[in-house]
N, C-alpha and C positions, 0 to 999 in steps of 0.2 A: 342193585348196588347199595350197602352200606356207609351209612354215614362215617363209620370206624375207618374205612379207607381212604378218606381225605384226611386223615390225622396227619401232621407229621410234629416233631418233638423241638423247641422253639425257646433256645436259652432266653433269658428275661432280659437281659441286658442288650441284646437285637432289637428292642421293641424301641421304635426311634422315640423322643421325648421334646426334641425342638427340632424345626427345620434346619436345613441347610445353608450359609448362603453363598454366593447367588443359587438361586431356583434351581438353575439347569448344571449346579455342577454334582447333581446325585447322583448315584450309581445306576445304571441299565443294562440289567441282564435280557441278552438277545437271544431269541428263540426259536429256532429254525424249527416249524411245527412239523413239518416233513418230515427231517432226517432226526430229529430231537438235537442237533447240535448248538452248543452253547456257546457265546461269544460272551463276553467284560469286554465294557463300554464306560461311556458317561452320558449322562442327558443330552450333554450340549450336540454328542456325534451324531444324534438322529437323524443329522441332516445329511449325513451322508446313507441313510436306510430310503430316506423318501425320494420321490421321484418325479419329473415336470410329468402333469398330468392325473398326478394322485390327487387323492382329498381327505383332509384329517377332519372329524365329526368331532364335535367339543361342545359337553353341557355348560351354555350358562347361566345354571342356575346360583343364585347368590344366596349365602348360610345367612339365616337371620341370628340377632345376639339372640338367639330364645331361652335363655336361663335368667330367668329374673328372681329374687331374692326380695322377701318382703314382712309384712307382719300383720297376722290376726286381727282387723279392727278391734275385738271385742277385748280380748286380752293379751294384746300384744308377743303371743306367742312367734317365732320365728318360723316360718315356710319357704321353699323353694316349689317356683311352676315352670316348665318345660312346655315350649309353646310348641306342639307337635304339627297342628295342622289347620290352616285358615278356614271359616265354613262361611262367614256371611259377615260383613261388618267388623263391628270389632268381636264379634263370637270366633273363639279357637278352641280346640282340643287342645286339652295338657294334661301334662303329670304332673302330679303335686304329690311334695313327699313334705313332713308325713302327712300319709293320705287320709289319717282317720281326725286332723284339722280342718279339711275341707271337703264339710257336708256341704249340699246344695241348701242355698240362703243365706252362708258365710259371705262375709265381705272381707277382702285383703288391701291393702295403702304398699306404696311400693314408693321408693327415695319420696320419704317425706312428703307423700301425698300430691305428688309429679302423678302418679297414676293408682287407677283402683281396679278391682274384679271383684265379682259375685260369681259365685259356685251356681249353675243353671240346672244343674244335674250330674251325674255319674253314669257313666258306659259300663255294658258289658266287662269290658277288658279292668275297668279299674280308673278308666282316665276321667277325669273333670272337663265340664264342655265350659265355658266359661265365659262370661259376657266383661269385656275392658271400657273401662272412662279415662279420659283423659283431655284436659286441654292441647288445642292443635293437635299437629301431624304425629297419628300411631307410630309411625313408624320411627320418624325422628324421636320422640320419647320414648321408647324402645331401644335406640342406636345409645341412645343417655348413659340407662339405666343397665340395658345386658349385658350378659357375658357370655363369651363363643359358646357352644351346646358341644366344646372337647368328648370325644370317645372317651371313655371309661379307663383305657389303657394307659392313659395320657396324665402323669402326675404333676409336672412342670407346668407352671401358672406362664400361659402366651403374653409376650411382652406386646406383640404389633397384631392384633385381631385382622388385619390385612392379609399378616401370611396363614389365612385360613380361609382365604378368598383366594381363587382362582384369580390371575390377572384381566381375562375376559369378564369377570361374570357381572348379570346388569338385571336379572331378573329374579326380585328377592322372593323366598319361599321356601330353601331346606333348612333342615335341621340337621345336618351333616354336612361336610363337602365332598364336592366329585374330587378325591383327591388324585388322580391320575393328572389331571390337569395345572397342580399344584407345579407340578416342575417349568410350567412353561414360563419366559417373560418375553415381552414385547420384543427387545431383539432379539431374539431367537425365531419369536413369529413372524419378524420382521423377511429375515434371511430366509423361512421358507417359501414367504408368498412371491420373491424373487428369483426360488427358484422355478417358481410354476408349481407348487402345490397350494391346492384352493383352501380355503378354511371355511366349513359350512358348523352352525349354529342347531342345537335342541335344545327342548329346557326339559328336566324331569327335575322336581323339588325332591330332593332325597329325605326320605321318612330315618326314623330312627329305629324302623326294621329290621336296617339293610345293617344293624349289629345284631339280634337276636338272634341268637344260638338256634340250630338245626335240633330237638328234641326226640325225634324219633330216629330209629334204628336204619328202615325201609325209605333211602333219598325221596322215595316216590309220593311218601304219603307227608311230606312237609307243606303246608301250606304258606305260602308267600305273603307281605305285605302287600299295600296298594300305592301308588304312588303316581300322582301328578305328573301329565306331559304332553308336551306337543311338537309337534316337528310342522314347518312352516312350508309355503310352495316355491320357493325361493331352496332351502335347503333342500327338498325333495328335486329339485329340476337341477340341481346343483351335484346330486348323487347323480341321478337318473342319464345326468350327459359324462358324465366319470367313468359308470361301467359302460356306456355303449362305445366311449373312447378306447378303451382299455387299461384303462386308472385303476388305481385300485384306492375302494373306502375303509381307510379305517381307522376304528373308533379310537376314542381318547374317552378309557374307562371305563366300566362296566355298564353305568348309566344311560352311558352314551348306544352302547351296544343293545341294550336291551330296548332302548327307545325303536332303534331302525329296527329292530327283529318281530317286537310289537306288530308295528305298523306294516309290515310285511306279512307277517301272520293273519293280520286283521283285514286288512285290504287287499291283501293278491297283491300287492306292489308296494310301490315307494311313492306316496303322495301326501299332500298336506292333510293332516290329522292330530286331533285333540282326543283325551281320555287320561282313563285311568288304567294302568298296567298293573299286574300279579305276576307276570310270565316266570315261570322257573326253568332257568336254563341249567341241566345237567346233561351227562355222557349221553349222546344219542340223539341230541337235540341236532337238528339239521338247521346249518345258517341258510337263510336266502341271500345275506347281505353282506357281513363283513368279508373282507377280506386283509385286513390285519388286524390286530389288537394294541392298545397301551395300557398297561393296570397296574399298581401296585402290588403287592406282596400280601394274601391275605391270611385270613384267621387260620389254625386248623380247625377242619369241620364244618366250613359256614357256605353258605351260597353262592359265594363271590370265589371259593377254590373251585366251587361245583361248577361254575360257569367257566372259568378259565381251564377246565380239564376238560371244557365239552369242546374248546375251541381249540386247544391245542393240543389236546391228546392227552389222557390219565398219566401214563409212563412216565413221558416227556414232563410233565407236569410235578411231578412225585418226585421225579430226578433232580429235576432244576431247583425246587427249592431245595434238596438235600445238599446239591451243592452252594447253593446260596448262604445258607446256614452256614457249611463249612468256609468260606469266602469271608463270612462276618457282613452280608449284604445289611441295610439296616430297615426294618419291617413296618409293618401299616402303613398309617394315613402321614405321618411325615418322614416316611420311610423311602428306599431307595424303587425301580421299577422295571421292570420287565417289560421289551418288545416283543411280540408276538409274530413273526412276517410267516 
């Protein structure tokens, strides 16, 4: 399979820019994976797709501010570092642009000397390992000083860095959001766990991977990001009593999906497990687990089509965004979303 075959052609003006509000009154295109039939919807009507007995799977991992903006001790040059991934302490992986300011030995001051970094070394890849100072809590001086780590596509400056936080989420560590999960708020979750659908928990910290473009021609020879995750025993007995009911699981996000496919892959089942995931999910990929999907609307070309055509079918998939597009659905991460049943 061809990466050219996930193209599809994506006026600019589709590309959402600010959320919605409220949360749940986005748009949801329904997906009947079977027959390829297409329903318009709105967020809020999910609740008439789920069922007493189901279980919705929801990451919550929480996006850290990791775009910090800073200056050169030596000569006050101006830098940006992209906190990509925790390693021990205050040592992170980042991007720093530009990258030929921060050699290993450089020191950077960030709000006025609120916090510091020293350059520890350079990766393979280009990125800076980085060692941070700072009086008290990293993290709260962090909350101070960042700002959201917005997709690239994203031109409009976020007024409420909340609406880039899932409502659930409580475990800080992406650099992106599960944005699938964006649409939910608390009464809406309220209403489903009243009807009898469970709400179980994973956390996967989403890398800034999960944007990098697919490069090669051959889907097969792409290799994947890595990214933090765990699924809990509480969550896994929580599935695990769902299918033998006859519930059905399904995810909220691609994060969420690829976490329970993981750990099914890896374990022969569904059980409490911690690691680190690469899995590439495209056409021919055999679920153990889901049985529906929630996602938004993604790139042409990128991972996140490749995994939502393995699960609902290429055609179907090809189809529905074409008619989306003509719909004027609105795309990415503050974009409208697609049920999958």
């Amino acid at each position: 399979m061809k990466t050219a075959d996930f193209y599809y052609d994506l006026p600019e003006e589709l590309i959402a820019q600010t959320p919605v509000e409220p949360r749940d009154s986005s748009r949801m295109l329904v997906i009947d994976r079977k027959s390829g039939e297409l329903t318009h919807k709105h967020f809020y009507d999910i609740i008439d797709f789920l069922h007493e007995g189901d279980c919705l799977i929801v990451n919550d991992s929480r996006v850290l501010p990791a775009r910090i903006f800073g200056v050169k001790e030596e000569t006050g040059a101006n830098v940006e570092f992209l906190l990509l991934r925790h390693i021990e302490s205050k040592r992170w992986e980042t991007l720093a642009k530009p990258g030929k300011k921060a050699k290993p030995g450089t020191t950077f001051v960030f709000g006025d000397g609120l916090m510091r970094c020293t350059v520890a070394e350079v990766t393979e890849e280009g990125n800076r390992i980085v060692d941070f100072e700072c009086e008290g809590n990293f993290y709260e001086t962090l909350d101070r000083l960042g700002q959201m780590p917005l997709p690239p596509y994203i031109h409009e400056k976020l007024k409420d860095k909340e609406r880039y936080q899932t409502v659930y989420s409580r475990e800080l560590g992406s650099a992106a959001a599960p944005t699938a999960g964006l649409h939910f708020t608390n009464e809406l979750l309220e209403k489903l766990k009243q009807k009898g659908v469970k709400i179980g928990y994973v956390t996967l910290h989403v890398g800034l991977g999960t944007f990098r473009p697919v490069k090669v021609d051959d889907v097969t020879k792409h290799h994947m990001h890595s990214e933090h995750y765990e699924l809990t025993q509480t969550t896994a007995d929580l599935i695990n009593e769902t299918k033998k009911n006859g519930g059905r699981v399904i995810s909220v996000g691609t994060t969420s999906c690829r976490t329970l496919e993981t750990v099914a892959k890896k374990e022969g089942k569904i059980c409490a497990s911690e690691g680190w995931t690469d899995i590439f999910i495209y056409p021919g990929f055999e679920f153990k687990v889901l049985d529906g999907l929630i996602t938004n609307f993604h790139l042409p070309e990128s991972t996140l089509i490749m995994l939502v055509s393995a699960f609902a079918g290429f055609d179907n998939v090809m189809n529905a965004y074409k008619i989306a597009v003509e719909e004027k659905y609105r795309f990415f991460s503050f974009g409208d979303c697609t049920l999958i049943l």
